[in-house]
N, CA, C and O atoms as CSV, one atom per row, in Angstrom:
chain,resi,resn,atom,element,x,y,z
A,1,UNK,N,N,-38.074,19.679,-30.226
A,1,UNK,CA,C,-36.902,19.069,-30.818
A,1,UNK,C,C,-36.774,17.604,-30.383
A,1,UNK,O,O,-36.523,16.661,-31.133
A,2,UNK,N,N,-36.939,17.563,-29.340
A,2,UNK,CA,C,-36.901,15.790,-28.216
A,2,UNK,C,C,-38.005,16.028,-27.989
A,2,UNK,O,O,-38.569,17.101,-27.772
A,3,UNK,N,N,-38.424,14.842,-28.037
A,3,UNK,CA,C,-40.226,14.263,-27.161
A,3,UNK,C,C,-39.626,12.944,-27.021
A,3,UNK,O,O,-38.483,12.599,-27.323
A,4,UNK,N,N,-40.751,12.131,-26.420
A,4,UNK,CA,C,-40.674,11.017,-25.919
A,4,UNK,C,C,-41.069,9.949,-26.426
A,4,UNK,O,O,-42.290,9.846,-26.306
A,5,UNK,N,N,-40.427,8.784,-27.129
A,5,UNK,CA,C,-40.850,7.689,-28.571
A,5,UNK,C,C,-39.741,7.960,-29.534
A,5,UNK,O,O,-39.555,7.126,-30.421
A,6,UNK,N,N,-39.175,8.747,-29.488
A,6,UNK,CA,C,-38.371,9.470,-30.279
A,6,UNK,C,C,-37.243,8.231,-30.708
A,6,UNK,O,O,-37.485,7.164,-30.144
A,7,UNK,N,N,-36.454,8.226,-31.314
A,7,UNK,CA,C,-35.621,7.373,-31.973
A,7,UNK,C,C,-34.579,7.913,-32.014
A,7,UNK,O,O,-34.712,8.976,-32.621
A,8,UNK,N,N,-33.378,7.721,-31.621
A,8,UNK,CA,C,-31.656,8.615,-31.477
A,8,UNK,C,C,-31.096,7.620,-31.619
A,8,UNK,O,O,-31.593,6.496,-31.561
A,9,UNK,N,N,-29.536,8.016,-31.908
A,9,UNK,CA,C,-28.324,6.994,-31.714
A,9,UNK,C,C,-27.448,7.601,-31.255
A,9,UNK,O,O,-27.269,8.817,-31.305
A,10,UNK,N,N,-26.762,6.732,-30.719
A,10,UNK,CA,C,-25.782,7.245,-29.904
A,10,UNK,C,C,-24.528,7.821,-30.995
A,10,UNK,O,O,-24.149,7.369,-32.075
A,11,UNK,N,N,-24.166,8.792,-30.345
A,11,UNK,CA,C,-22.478,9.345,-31.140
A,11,UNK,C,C,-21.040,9.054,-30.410
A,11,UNK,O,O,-19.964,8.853,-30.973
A,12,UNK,N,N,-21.293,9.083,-29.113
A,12,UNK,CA,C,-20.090,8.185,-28.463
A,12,UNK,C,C,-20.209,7.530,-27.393
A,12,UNK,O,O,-21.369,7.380,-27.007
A,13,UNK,N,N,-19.127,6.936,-26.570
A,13,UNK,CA,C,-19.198,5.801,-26.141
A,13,UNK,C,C,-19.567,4.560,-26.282
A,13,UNK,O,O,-20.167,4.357,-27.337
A,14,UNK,N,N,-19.377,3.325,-25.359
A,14,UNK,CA,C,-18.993,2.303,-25.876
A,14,UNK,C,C,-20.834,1.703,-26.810
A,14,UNK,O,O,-21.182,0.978,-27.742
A,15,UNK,N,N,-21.353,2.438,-25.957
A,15,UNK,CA,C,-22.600,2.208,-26.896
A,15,UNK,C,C,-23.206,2.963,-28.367
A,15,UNK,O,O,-24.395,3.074,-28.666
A,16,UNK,N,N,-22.117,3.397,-29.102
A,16,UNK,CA,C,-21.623,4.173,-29.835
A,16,UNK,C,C,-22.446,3.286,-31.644
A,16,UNK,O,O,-22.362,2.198,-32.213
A,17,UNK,N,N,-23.003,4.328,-31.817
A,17,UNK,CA,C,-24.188,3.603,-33.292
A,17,UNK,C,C,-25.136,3.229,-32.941
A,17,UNK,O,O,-25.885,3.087,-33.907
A,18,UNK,N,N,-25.812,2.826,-31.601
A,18,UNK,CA,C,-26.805,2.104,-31.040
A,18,UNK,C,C,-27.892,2.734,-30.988
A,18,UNK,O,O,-28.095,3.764,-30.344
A,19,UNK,N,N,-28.810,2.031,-31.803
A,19,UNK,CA,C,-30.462,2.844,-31.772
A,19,UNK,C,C,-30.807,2.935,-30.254
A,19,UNK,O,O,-30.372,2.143,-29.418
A,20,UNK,N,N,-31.686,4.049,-29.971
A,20,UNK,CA,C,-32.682,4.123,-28.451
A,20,UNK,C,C,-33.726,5.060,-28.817
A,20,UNK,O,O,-33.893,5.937,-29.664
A,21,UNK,N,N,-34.358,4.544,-27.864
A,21,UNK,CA,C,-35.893,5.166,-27.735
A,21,UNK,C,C,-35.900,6.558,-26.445
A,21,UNK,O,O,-35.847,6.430,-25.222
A,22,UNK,N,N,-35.963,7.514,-27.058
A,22,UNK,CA,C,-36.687,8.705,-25.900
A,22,UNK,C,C,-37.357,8.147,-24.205
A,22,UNK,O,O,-38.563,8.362,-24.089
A,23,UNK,N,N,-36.891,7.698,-23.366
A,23,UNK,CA,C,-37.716,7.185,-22.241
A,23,UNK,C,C,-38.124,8.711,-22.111
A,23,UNK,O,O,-39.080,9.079,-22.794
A,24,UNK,N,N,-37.544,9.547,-21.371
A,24,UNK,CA,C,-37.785,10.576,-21.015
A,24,UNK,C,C,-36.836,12.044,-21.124
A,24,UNK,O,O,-35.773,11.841,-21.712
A,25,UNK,N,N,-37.023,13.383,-20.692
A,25,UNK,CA,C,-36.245,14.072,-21.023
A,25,UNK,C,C,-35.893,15.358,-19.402
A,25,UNK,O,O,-36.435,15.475,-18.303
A,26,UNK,N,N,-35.396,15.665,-19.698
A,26,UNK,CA,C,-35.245,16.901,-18.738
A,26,UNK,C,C,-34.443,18.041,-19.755
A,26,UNK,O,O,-34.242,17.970,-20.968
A,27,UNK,N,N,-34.029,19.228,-18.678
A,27,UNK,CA,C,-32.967,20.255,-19.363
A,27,UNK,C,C,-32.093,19.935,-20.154
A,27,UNK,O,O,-32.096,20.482,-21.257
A,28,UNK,N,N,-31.079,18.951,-19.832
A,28,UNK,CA,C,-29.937,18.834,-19.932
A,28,UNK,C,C,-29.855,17.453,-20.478
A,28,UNK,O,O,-29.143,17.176,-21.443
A,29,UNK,N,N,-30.587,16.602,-19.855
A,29,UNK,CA,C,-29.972,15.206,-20.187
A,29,UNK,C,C,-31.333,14.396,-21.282
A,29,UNK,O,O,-31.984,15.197,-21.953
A,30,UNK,N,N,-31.594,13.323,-21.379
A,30,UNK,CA,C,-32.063,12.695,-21.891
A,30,UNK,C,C,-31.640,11.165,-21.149
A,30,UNK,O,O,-30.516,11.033,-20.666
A,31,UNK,N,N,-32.865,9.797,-21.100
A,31,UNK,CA,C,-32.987,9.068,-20.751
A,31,UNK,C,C,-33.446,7.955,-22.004
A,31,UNK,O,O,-34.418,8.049,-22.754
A,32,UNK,N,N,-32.443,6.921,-21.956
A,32,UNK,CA,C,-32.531,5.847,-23.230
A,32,UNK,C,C,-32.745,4.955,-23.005
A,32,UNK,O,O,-32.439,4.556,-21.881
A,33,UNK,N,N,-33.442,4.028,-23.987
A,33,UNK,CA,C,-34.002,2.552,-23.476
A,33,UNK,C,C,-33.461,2.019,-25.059
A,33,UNK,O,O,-33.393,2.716,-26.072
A,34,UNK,N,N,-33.033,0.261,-24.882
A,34,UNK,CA,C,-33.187,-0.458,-26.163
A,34,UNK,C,C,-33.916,-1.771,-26.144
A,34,UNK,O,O,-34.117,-2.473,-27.136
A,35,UNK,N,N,-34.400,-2.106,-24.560
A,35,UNK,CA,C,-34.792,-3.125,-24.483
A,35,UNK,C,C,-33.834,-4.303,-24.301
A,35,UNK,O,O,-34.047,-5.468,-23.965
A,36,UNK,N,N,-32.793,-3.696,-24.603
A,36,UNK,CA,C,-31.739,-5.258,-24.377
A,36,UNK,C,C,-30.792,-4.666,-23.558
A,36,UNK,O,O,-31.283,-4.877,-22.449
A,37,UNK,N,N,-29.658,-4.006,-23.352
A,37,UNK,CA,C,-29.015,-3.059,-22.695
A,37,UNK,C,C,-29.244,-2.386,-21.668
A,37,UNK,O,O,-28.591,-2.496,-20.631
A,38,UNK,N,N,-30.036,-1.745,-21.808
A,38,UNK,CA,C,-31.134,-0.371,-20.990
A,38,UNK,C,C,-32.137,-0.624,-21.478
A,38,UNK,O,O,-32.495,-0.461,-22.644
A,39,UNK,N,N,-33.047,-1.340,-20.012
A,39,UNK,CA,C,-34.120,-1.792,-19.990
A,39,UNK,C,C,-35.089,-0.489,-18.961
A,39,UNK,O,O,-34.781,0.405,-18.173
A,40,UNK,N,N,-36.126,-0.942,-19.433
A,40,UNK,CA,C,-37.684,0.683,-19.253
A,40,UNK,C,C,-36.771,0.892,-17.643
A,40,UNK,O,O,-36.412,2.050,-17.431
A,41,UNK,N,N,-36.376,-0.251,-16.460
A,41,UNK,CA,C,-36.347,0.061,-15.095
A,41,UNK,C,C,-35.024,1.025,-14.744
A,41,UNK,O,O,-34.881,1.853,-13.845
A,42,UNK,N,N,-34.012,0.545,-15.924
A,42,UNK,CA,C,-32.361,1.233,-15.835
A,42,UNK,C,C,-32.147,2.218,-16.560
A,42,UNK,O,O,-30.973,2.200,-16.928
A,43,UNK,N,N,-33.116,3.714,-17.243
A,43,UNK,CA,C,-32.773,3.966,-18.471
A,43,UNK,C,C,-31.189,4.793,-18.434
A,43,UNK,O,O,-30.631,5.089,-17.378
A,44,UNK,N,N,-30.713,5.035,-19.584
A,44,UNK,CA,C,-29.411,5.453,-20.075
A,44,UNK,C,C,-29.614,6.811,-19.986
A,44,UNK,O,O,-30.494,7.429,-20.585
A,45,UNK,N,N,-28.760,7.292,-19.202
A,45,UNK,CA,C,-28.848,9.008,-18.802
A,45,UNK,C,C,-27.501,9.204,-19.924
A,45,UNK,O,O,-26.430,8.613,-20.065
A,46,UNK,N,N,-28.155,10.329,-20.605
A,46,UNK,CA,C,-27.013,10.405,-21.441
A,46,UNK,C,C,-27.385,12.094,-22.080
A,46,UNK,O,O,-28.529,12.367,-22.442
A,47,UNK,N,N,-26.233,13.134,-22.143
A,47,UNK,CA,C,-26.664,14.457,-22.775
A,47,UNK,C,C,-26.892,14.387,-24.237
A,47,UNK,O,O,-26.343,13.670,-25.073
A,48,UNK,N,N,-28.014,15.472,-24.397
A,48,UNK,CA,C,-28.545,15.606,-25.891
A,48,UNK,C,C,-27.072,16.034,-26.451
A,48,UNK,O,O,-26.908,15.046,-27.167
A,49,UNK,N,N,-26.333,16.512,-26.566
A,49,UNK,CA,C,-25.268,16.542,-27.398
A,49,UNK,C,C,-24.926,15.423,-27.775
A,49,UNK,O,O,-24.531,15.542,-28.935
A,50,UNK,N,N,-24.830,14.041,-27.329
A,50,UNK,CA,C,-24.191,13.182,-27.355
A,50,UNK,C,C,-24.957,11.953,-28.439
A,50,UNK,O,O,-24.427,10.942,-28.899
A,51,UNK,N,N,-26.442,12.482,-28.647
A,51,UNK,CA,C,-26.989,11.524,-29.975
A,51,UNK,C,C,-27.100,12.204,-31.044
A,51,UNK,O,O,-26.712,13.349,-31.274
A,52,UNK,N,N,-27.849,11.192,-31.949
A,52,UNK,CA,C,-27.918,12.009,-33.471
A,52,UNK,C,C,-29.076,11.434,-33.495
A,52,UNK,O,O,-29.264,10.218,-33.539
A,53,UNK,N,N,-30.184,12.579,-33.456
A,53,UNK,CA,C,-31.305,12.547,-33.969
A,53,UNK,C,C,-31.844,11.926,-35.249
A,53,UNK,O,O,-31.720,12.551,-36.303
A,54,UNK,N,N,-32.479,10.642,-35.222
A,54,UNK,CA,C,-33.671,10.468,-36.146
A,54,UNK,C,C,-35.096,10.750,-36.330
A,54,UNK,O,O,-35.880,10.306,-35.491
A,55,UNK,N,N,-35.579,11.508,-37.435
A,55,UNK,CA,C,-36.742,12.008,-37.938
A,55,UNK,C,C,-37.855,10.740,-38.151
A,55,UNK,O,O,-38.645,10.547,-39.075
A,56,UNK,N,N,-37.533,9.776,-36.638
A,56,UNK,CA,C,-38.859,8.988,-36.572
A,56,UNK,C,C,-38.971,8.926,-35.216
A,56,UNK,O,O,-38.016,8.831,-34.444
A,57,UNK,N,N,-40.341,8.990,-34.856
A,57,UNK,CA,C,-41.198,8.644,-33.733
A,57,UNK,C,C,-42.116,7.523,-33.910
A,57,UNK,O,O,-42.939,7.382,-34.814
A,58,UNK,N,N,-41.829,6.616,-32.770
A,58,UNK,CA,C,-42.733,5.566,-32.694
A,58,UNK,C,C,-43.877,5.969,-32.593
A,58,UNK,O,O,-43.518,6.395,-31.495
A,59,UNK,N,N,-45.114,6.316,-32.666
A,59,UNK,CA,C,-46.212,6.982,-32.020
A,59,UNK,C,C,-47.392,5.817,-30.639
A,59,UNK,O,O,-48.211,6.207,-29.808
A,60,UNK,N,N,-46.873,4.240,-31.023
A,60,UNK,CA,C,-47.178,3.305,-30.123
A,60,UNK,C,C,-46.482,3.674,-28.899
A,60,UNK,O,O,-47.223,3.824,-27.928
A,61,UNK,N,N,-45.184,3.865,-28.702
A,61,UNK,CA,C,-44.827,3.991,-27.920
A,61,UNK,C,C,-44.995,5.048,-27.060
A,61,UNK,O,O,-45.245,5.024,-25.854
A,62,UNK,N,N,-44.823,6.044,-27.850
A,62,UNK,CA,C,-45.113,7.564,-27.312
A,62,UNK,C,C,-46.668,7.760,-26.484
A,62,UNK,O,O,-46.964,8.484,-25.533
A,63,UNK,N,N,-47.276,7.047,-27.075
A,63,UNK,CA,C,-49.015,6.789,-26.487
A,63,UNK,C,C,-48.337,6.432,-25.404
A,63,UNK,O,O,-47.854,7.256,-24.628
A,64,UNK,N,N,-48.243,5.121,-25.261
A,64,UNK,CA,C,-48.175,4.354,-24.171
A,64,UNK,C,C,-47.282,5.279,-23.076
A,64,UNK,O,O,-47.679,5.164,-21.916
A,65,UNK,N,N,-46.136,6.178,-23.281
A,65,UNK,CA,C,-45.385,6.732,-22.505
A,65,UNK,C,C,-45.989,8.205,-22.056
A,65,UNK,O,O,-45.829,8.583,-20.895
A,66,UNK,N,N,-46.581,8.893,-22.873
A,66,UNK,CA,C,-47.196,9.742,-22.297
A,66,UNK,C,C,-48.769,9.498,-21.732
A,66,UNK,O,O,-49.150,10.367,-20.948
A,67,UNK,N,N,-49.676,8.473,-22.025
A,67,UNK,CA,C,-50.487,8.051,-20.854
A,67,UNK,C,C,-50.170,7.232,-19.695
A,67,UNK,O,O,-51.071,6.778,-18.990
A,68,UNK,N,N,-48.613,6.960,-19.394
A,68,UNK,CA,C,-48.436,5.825,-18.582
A,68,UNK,C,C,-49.357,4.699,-18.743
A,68,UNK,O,O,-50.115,4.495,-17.795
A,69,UNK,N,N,-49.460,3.706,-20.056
A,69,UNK,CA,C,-49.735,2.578,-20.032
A,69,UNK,C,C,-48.607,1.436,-19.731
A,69,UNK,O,O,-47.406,1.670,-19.597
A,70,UNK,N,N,-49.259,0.094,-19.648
A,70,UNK,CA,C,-48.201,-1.001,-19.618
A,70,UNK,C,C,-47.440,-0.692,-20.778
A,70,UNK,O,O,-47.933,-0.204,-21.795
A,71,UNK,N,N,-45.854,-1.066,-20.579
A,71,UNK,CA,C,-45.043,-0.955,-21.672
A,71,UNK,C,C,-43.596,-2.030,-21.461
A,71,UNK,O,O,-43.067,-1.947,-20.352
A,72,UNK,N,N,-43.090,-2.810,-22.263
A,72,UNK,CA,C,-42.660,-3.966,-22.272
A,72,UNK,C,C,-41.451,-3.111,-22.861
A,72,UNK,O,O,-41.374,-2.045,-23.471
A,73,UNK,N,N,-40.410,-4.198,-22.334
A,73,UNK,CA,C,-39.189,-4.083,-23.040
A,73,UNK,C,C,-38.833,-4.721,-24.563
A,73,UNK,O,O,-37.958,-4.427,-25.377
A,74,UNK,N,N,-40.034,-5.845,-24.578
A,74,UNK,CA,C,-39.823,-6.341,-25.914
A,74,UNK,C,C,-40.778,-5.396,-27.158
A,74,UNK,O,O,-40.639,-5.408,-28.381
A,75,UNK,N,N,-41.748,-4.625,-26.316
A,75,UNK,CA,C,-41.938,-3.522,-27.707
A,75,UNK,C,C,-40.925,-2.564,-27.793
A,75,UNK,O,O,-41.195,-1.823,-28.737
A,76,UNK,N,N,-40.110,-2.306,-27.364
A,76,UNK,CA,C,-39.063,-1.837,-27.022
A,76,UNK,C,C,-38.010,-2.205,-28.050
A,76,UNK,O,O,-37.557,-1.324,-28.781
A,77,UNK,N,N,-37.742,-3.019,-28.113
A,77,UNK,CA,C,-36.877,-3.939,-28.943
A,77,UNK,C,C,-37.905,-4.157,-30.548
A,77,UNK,O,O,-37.394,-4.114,-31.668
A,78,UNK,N,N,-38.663,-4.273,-30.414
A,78,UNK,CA,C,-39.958,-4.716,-31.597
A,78,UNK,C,C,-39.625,-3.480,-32.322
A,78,UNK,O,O,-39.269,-3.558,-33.498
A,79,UNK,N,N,-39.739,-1.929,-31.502
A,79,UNK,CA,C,-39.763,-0.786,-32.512
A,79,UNK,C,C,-38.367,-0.285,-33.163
A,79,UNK,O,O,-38.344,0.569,-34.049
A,80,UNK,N,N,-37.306,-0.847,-32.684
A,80,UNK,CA,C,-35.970,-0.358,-32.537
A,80,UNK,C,C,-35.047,-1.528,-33.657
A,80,UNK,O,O,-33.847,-1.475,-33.925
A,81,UNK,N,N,-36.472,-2.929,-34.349
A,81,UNK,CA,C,-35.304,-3.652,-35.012
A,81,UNK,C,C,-35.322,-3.220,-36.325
A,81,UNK,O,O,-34.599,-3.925,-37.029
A,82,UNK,N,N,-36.095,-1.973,-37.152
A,82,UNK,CA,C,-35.491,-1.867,-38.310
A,82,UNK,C,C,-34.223,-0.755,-38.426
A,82,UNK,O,O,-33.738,-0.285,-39.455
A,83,UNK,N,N,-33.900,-0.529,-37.206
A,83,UNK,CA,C,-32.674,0.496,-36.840
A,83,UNK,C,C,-31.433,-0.158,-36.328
A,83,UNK,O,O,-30.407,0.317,-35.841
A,84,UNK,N,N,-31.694,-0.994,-36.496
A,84,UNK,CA,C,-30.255,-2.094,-35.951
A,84,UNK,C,C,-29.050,-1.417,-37.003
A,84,UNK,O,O,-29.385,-0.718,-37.960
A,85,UNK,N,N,-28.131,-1.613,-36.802
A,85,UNK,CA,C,-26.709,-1.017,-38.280
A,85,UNK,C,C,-26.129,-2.724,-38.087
A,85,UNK,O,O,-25.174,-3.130,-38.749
C-alpha cells in the first residue's frame, strides 16, 4: 500500500495540501520529505491516516532510496514540482 518514492499529501495540519515523498515507513507512522520544508536530514513523522495517497511513484527516487545512493534535496523538489496545488 506505502513503499518508499511514493507521492502523498498531506490531509491536515498546517502543512495541509502539501505534496511529499515516502522517505521511509514503519507500523504506524510514515516519514516525509519535500525538499524545502522537510529536508532528507529532518523527515516529517506523520501517521498514514493523516495523507491521501497518490497513484504515483517516483521510481528515480525509490532506486536511489532503496539502494542507499546519493540523494539530494533538490531531486527532491525536482520530482514533487508537477504536484505543487
Amino acid at each position: 500500500m506505502y513503499t518508499k518514492g511514493q507521492v502523498v499529501y498531506s490531509k491536515c495540519g498546517r502543512d495541509k495540501r502539501r505534496p511529499f515523498i515516502i522517505f521511509g515507513l514503519d507500523d504506524e507512522f510514515l516519514y516525509l520529505v519535500d525538499g524545502e520544508l522537510r529536508k532528507l536530514e529532518k523527515p516529517k513523522k506523520k501517521k498514514k491516516k493523516h495523507v491521501q495517497i497518490v497513484n504515483k511513484i517516483d521510481y528515480n527516487i525509490k532506486k536511489k532510496l532503496d539502494e542507499n545512493l546519493y540523494l539530494l534535496d533538490a531531486d527532491i523538489r525536482k520530482a514533487l514540482e508537477s504536484f505543487k496545488i
